[in-house]
N, C-alpha and C positions, 0 to 999 in steps of 0.2 A: 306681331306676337300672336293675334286672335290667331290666324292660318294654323300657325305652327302647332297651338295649343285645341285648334278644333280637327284637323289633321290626326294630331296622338291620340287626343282620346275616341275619334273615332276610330283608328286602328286598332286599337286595345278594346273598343269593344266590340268591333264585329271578331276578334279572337274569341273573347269571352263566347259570343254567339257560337262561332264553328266549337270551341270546345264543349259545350253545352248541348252542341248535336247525336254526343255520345249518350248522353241520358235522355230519362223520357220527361225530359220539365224546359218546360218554357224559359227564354228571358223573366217575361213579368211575374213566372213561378220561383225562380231564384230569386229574386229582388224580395220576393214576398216570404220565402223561405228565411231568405238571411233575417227577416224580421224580426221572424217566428224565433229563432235561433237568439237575437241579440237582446229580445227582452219577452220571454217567460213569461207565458199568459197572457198576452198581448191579444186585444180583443177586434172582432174582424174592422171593427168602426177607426182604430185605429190604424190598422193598417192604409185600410182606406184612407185614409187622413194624408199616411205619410205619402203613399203612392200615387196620390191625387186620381181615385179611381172610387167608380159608383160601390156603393156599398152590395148591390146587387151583384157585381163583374167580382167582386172581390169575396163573395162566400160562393160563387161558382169556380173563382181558383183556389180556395181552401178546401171546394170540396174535390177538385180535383189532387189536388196532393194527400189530401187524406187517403184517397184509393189508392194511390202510389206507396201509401205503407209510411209519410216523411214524416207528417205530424198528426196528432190529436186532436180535438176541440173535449173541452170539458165545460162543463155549464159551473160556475162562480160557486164557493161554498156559503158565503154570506148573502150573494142577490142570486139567485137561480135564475133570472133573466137574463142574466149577463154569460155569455161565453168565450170562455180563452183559449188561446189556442199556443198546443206546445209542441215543439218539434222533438221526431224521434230520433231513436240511435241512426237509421239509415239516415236521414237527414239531414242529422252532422257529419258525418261519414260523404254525402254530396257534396256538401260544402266545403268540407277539407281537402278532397278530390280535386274539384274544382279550383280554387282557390291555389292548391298546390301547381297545378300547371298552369295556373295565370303567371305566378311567379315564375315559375321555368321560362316562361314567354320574355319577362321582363329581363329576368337573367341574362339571356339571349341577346335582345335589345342593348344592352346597358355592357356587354362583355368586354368590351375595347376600351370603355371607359376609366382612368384613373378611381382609387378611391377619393382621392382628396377631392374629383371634380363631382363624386355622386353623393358625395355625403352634403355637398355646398347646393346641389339638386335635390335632397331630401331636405333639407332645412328649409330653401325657398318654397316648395311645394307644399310643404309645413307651413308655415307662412303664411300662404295662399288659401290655403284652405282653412285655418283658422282665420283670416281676416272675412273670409265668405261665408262662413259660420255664425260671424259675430254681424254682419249684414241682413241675413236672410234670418234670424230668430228673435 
């Protein structure tokens, strides 16, 4: 089972990769986008946090998406020390992009497939990641 399931998901993600060659952002810039995007104001230390990445690597990729136009940084209205950072219209707009032909990919993958055998595939994988969820936090 590990093959099979290290196998896919490295398939799925060097696609993500080759898809992501169409834009001008990195892997570890999506990763950090979607961040931006899944929680609003999200401060760079955080990020860092979740990416497992130097807090120094992680405001030279914020400030590289910044020049890219995807998100903002704003300094905290309550602590001015503090800065959050928001993603823009283009930036969700990459992500949906993206995101939308990942799916296509998947489509793809999965077209021969019965429904009854991918919904029994979405449940375990549901599953799975809710039992690694409740593991890893």
């Amino acid at each position: 089972m590990e093959f099979y399931l290290r196998y896919v998901a490295g398939g799925v993600k060097d696609k993500g990769r080759e898809i992501l060659e169409n834009y001008e952002i990195t892997p570890p810039q999506f990763v950090a986008l979607q961040w931006v995007s899944d929680e609003m104001g999200i401060t760079i230390g955080t990020i860092s946090s979740k990416m497992h990445l130097a807090h120094s690597t992680t405001t030279d990729m914020i400030d590289r998406l910044e020049k890219l136009g995807v998100v903002e940084r704003k300094k905290d209205e309550t602590d001015r020390r503090v800065v959050r950072v928001y993603i823009l219209p283009e930036g969700e707009k990459v992500i949906r992009e993206v995101i939308d032909k990942r799916r296509a990919y998947l489509k793809d993958l999965f077209h021969e497939v019965d429904e009854e055998e991918l919904q029994e595939f979405r449940t375990l994988m549901k599953h799975v990641y809710e039992k690694m969820s409740k593991l890893t936090n």
